[in-house]
N, C-alpha and C positions, 0 to 999 in steps of 0.2 A: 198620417198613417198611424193608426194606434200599437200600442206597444207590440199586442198579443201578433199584430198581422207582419209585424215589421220581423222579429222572431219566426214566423212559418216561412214570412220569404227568406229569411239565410239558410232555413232548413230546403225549401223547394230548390234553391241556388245549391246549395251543397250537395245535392240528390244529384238533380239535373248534371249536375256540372261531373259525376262520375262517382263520390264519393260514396259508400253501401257500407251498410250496416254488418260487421263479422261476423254475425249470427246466421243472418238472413237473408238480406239481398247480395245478389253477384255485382263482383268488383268487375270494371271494366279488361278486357284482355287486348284491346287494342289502344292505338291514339287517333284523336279525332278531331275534329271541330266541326262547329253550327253556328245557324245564329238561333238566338234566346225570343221568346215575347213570351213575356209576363204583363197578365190582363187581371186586373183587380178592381173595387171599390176606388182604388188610392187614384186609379190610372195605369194606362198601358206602358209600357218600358219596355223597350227592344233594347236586342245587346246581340255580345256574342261569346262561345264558349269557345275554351281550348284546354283538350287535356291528353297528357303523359302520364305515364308511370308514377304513383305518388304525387300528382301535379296535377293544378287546375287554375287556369284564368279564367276570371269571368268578367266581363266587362258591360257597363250597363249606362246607359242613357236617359236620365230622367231631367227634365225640364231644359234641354239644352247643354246641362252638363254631365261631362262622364265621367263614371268612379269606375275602376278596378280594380279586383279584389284578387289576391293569387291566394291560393291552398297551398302549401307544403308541409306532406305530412312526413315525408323524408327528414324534417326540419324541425317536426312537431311544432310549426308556427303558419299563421295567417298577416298577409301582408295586405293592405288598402291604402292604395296611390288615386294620386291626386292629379290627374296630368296638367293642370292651369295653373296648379302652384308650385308644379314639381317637386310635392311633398308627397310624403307615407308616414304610416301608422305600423309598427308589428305589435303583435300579439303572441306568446308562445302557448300552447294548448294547455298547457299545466295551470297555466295562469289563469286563462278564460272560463277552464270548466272550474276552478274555484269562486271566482267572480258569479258567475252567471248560476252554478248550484245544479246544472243539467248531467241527469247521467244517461244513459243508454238505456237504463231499465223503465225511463219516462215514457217510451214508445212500444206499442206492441203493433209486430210485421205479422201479415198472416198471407200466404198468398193463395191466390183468386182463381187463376187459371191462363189458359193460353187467349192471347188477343190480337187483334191486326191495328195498330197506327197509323193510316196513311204508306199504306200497303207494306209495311214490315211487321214482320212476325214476334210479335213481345208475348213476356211472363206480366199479366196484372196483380199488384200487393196490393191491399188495403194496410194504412198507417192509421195508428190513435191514440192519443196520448190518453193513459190511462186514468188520468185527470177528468176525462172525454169532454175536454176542451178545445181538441182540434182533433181534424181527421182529415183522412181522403184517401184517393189512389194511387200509385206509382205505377206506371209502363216501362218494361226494361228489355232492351232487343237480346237475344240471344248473344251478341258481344258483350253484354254485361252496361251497356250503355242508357242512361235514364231519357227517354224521350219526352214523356208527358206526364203532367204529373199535376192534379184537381184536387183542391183542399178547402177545408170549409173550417172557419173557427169562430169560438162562442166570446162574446164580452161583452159586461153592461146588457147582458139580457137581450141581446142580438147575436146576429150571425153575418159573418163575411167571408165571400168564396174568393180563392187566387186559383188561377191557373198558371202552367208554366210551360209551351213547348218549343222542342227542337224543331228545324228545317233545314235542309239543304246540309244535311248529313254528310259531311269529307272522312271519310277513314284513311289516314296514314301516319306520318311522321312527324313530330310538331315541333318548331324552331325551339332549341333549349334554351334562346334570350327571352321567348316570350313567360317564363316563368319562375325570372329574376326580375329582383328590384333594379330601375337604371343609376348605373353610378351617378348621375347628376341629378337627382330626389335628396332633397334635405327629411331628416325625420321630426315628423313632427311629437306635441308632447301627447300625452296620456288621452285616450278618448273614453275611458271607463268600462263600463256593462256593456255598451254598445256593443267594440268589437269582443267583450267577454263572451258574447252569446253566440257570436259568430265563430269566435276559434273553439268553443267549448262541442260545437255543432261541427266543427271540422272535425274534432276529435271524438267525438260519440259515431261519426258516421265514416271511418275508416275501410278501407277496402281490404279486403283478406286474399291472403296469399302474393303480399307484397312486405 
């Protein structure tokens, strides 16, 4: 997976998964959970999301093994467990978005109009980094909630498309364990720019009025 598509998926995850932009997109007003498939060049990868208030798990499935990534912006930090090693990684935002260099103003939101998803009523945004090195579209239901979301990025003079959607939409209450680290996770060391991109992307895409 090349760098540029590895980067749009933390951003597609961070969308999906609840997190919106303060300017622009609506932050979600409920909690919920789905399950995830992410369809790309790289390959397909099912998961599943869950999110509260300031909080998002996401959990992901790629070649047999699974990572899970929690958001806590309550925390201003991003956590990635391990569950075979019963290890994790954190990241605090301050850190990531200096590492990684990404600010908010790298994105311009514009929005499109009203649309149906698989018969729910969403707002469509076009996203584009001003760079216009990636782009695409955001669907977000009237709860503020991200359902699909289709992106196209540029590199080495090609182009590669991700998509990202929800199904099987639960809105209600979400366990408060599933958005802690478990006491029995060792932390592991430093993983770099990696998770820099990923909490720097947690923290450009906050939700307002939390």
């Amino acid at each position: 997976m090349s760098s540029r598509l590895a980067v749009l998926l933390t951003l597609c995850c961070t969308l999906i998964a609840g997190a919106a932009h303060a300017q622009t997109l609506p932050a979600p007003t409920v909690e919920y959970s789905a399950d995830r498939l992410i369809e790309s060049e790289a390959g397909n990868f099912s998961g599943k999301v869950y999110a509260a208030r300031d909080k998002e798990r996401m959990e992901t499935t790629m070649q047999g093994m699974q990572s899970i990534t929690i958001l806590r912006r309550d925390q201003q930090a991003s956590y990635m467990l391990m569950p075979s090693h019963h290890m994790y990684q954190q990241t605090d935002f301050a850190k990531a978005k200096q590492q990684s260099g990404a600010t908010p103003d790298d994105v311009e939101i514009t929005e499109v109009g009203p649309d149906t998803i698989e018969g729910r009523p969403t707002t469509k945004y076009k996203l584009l980094m001003k760079d216009h090195s990636a782009g695409g579209f955001i669907w977000i239901t009237r709860e503020g909630i991200a359902v699909k979301m289709d992106t196209v990025s540029k590199e080495g003079g090609g182009k590669q498309r991700m998509t990202m959607t929800l199904s099987n939409l639960q809105i209600g209450p979400q366990d408060p364990q599933l958005f802690e680290v478990p006491s029995d996770y060792t932390a592991m060391p430093s993983m770099g720019k990696g998770m820099g991109a990923l909490g720097a992307l947690g923290s450009m895409f906050k939700g307002k009025g939390h």
